[in-house]
C-alpha positions in Angstrom: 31.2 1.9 -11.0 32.8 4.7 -12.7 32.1 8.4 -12.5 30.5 8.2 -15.9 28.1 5.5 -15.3 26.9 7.1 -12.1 26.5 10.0 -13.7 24.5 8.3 -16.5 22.4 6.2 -13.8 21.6 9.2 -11.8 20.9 10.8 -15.0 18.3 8.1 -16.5 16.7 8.2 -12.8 16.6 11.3 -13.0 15.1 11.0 -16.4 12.2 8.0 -15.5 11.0 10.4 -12.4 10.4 13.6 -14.1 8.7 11.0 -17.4 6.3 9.2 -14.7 5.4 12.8 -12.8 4.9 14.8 -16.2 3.6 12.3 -18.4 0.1 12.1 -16.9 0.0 16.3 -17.9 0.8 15.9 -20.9 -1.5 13.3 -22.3 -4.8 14.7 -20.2 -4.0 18.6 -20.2 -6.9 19.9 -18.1 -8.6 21.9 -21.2 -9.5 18.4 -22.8 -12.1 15.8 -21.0 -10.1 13.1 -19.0 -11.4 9.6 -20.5 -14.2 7.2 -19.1 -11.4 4.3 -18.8 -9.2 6.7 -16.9 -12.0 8.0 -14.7 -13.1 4.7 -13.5 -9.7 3.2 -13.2 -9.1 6.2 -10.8 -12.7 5.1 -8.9 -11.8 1.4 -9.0 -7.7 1.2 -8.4 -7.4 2.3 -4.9 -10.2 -0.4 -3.7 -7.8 -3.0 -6.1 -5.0 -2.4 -4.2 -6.6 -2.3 -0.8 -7.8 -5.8 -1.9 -3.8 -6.5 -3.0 -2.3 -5.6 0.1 -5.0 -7.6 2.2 -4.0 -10.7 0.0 -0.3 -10.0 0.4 -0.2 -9.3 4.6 -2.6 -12.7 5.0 -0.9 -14.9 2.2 1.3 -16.6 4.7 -0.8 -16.8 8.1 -1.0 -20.6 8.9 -4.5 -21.2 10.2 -3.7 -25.1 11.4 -0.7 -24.2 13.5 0.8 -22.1 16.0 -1.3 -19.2 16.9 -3.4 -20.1 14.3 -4.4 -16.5 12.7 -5.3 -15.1 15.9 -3.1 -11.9 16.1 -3.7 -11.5 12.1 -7.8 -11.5 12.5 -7.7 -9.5 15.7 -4.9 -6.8 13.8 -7.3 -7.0 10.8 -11.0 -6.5 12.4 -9.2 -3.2 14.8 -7.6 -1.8 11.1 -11.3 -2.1 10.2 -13.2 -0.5 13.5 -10.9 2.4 13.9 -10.6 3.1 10.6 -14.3 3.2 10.0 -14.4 5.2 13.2 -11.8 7.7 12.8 -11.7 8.0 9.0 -7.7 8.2 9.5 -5.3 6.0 7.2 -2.4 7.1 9.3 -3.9 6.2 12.6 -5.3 2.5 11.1 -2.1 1.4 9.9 0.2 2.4 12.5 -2.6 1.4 15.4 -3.1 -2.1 13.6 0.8 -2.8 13.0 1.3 -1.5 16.6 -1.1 -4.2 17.9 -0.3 -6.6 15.5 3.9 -6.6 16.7 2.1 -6.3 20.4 0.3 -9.1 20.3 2.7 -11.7 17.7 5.6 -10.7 19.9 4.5 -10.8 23.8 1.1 -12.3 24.3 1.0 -15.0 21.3 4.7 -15.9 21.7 5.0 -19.0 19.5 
């Protein structure tokens, strides 16, 4: 790659960022009403892509072999309990991926 087309990639990078972080601004400025659509994608999204990521992490667990979805279910039902205990994203992801790599790689060892 050439110093020119760096420069231009870092340029149209540079470019899409500041697009995708002032665009939003510009088409709802905050003296004009934000749209129903956009109001209730923003109330329906996140739960979406909750939904997404679920059906991502669990697309490949094999429930008729190995361990059979036991470290996913027990990762997945602590993710739930702490969260809904300790209202903390942070602490649900990191606990449940910590317990999850605890329990696939030294207690259901397959």
């Amino acid at each position: 790659m050439t110093a020119l087309q760096a420069l231009m990639t870092i340029g149209l990078c540079v470019f899409g960022t500041m697009l995708t972080r002032f665009l939003p601004f510009i088409l709802f400025p905050e003296n004009r009403e934000t749209p129903k659509y956009i109001r209730e994608l923003g109330r329906v999204l996140p739960y979406a892509v909750i939904g997404l990521l679920i059906v991502y992490c669990l697309k490949d667990v094999n429930f008729l072999g190995g361990s059979h979805g036991i470290p996913e279910l027990i990762a997945v039902v602590f993710i739930v309990i702490v969260h809904t205990w300790k209202k903390n994203v942070l602490l649900s992801i990191a606990g449940g991926t910590l317990l999850y790599m605890v329990l696939v790689q030294y207690i259901f060892i397959g």
